[in-house]
Backbone as JSON, one array per atom type, in Angstrom:
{
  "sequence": "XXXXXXXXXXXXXXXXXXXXXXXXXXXXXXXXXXXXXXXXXXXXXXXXXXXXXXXXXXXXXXXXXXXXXXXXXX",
  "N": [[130.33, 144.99, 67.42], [127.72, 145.0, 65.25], [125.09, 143.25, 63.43], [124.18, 143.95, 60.97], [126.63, 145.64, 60.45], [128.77, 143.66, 60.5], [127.7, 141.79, 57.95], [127.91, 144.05, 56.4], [131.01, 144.91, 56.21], [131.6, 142.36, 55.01], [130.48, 141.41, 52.43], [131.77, 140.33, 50.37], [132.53, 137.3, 51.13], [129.6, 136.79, 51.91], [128.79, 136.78, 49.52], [130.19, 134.48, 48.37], [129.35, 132.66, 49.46], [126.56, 132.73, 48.57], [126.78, 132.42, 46.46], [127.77, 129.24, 46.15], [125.44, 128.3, 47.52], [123.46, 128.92, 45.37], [124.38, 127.11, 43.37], [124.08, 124.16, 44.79], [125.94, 123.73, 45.87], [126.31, 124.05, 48.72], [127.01, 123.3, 51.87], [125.01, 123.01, 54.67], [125.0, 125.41, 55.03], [124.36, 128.61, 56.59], [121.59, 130.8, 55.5], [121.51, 132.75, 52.89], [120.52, 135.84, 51.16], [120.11, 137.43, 48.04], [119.46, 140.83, 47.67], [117.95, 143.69, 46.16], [118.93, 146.67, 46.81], [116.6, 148.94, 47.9], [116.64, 151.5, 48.4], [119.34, 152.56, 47.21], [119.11, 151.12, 44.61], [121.62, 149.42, 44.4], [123.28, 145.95, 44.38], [122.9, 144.32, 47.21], [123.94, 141.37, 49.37], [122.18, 139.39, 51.86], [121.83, 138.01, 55.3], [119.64, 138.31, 56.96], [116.46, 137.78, 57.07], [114.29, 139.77, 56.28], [115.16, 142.02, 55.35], [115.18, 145.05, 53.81], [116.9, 147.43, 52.78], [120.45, 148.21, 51.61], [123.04, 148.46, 53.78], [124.14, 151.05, 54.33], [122.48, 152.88, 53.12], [120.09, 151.74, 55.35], [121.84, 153.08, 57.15], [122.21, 155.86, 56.28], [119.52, 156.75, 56.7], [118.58, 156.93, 54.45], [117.25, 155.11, 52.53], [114.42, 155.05, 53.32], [113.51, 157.93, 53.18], [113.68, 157.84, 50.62], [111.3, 156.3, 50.09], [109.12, 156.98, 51.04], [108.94, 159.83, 50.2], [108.42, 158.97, 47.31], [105.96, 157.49, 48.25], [104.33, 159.86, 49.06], [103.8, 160.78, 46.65], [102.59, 159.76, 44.93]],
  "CA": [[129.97, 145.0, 66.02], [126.82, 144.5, 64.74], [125.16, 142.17, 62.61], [124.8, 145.22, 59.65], [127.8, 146.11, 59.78], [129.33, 142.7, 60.37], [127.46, 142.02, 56.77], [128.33, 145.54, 55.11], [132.28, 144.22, 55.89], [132.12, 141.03, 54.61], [130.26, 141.46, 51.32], [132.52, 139.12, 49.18], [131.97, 136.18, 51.72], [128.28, 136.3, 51.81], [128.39, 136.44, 47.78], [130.73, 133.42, 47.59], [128.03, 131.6, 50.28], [125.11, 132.59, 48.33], [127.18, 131.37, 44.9], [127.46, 128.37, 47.13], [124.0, 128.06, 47.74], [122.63, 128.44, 43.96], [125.02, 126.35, 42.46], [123.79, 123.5, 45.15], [127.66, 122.68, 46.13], [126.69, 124.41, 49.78], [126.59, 122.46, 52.85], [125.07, 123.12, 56.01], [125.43, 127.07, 55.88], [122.79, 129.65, 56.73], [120.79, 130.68, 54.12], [122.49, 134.2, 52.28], [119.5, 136.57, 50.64], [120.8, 138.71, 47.25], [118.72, 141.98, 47.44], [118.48, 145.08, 45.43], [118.34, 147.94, 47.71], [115.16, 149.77, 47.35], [117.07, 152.94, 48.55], [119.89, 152.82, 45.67], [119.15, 149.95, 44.08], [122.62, 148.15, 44.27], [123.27, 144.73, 45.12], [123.12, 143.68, 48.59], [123.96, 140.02, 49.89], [122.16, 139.33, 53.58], [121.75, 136.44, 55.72], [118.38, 138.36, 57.52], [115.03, 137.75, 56.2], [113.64, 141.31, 56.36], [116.49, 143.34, 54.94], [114.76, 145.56, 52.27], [117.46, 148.29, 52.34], [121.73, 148.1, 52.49], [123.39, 148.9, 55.27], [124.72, 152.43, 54.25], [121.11, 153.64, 53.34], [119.84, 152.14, 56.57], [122.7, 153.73, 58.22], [121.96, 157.35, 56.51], [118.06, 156.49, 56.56], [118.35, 157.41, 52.48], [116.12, 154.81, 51.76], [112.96, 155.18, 54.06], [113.39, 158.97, 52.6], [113.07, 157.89, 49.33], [110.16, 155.05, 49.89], [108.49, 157.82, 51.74], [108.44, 160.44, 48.95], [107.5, 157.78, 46.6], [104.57, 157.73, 48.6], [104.09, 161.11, 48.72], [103.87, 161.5, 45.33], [101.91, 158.9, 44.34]],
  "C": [[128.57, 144.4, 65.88], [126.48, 143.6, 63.78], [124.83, 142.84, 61.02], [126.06, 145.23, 59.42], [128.86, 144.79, 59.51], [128.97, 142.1, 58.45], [127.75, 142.74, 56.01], [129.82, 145.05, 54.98], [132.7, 142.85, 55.43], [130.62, 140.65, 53.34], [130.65, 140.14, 50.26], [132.23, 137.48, 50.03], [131.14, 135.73, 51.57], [127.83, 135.81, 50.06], [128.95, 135.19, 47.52], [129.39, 132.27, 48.09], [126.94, 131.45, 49.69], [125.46, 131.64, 46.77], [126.8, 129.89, 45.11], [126.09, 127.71, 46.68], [123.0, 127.47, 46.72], [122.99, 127.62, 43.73], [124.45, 124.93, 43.24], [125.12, 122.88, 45.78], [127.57, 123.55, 47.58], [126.27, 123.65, 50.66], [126.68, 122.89, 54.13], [125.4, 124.7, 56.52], [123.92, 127.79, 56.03], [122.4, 130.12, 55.21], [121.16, 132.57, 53.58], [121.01, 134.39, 50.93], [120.66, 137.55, 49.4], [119.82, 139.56, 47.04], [119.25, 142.92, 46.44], [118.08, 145.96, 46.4], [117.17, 148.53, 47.03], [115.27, 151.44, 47.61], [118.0, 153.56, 47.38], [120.2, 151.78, 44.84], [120.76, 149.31, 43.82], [122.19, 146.77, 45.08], [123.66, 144.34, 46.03], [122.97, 142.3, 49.05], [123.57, 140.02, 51.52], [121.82, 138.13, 54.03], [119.93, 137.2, 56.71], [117.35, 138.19, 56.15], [114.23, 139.14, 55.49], [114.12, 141.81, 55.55], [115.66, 143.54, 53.04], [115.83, 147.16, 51.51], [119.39, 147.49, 52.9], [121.66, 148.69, 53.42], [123.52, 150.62, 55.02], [123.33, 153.52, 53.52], [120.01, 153.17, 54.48], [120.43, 153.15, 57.5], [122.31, 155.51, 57.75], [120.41, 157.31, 56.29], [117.94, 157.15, 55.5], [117.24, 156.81, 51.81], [114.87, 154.98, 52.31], [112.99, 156.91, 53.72], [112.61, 158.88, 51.07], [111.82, 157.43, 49.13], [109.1, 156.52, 50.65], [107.74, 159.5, 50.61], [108.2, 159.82, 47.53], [106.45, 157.9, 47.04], [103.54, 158.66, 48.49], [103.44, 161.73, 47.62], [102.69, 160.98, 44.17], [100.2, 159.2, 44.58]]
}
């Protein structure tokens, strides 16, 4: 398992960690990112730094399609 997909299945975890996090009542965990995908803008919770798309538009490369004809167009 990867560390995508390990994240794409455990969704509700990372959201309680990042709740966690804001609220200031977390101790000692890694640090949980809430993104908006830039492929279909929902809300994605990640623990990487980078992560500018979910998993399931990395996984069907949907969003580097879209960011790409965005470009295109522009």
């Amino acid at each position: 398992m990867t560390h995508a997909e390990y994240e794409y299945e455990n969704q509700e975890d990372l959201k309680y960690l990042w709740y966690l996090q804001v609220t200031g009542r977390a101790t000692e965990c890694a640090t949980v990112r809430r993104i908006t995908c830039k492929g279909c803008e929902r809300v994605y919770f990640t623990q990487v730094h980078c992560v500018k798309f979910c998993y399931e538009c990395r996984f069907d490369n949907i969003g580097t399609k879209k960011k790409k004809k965005k470009s295109r167009l522009a």
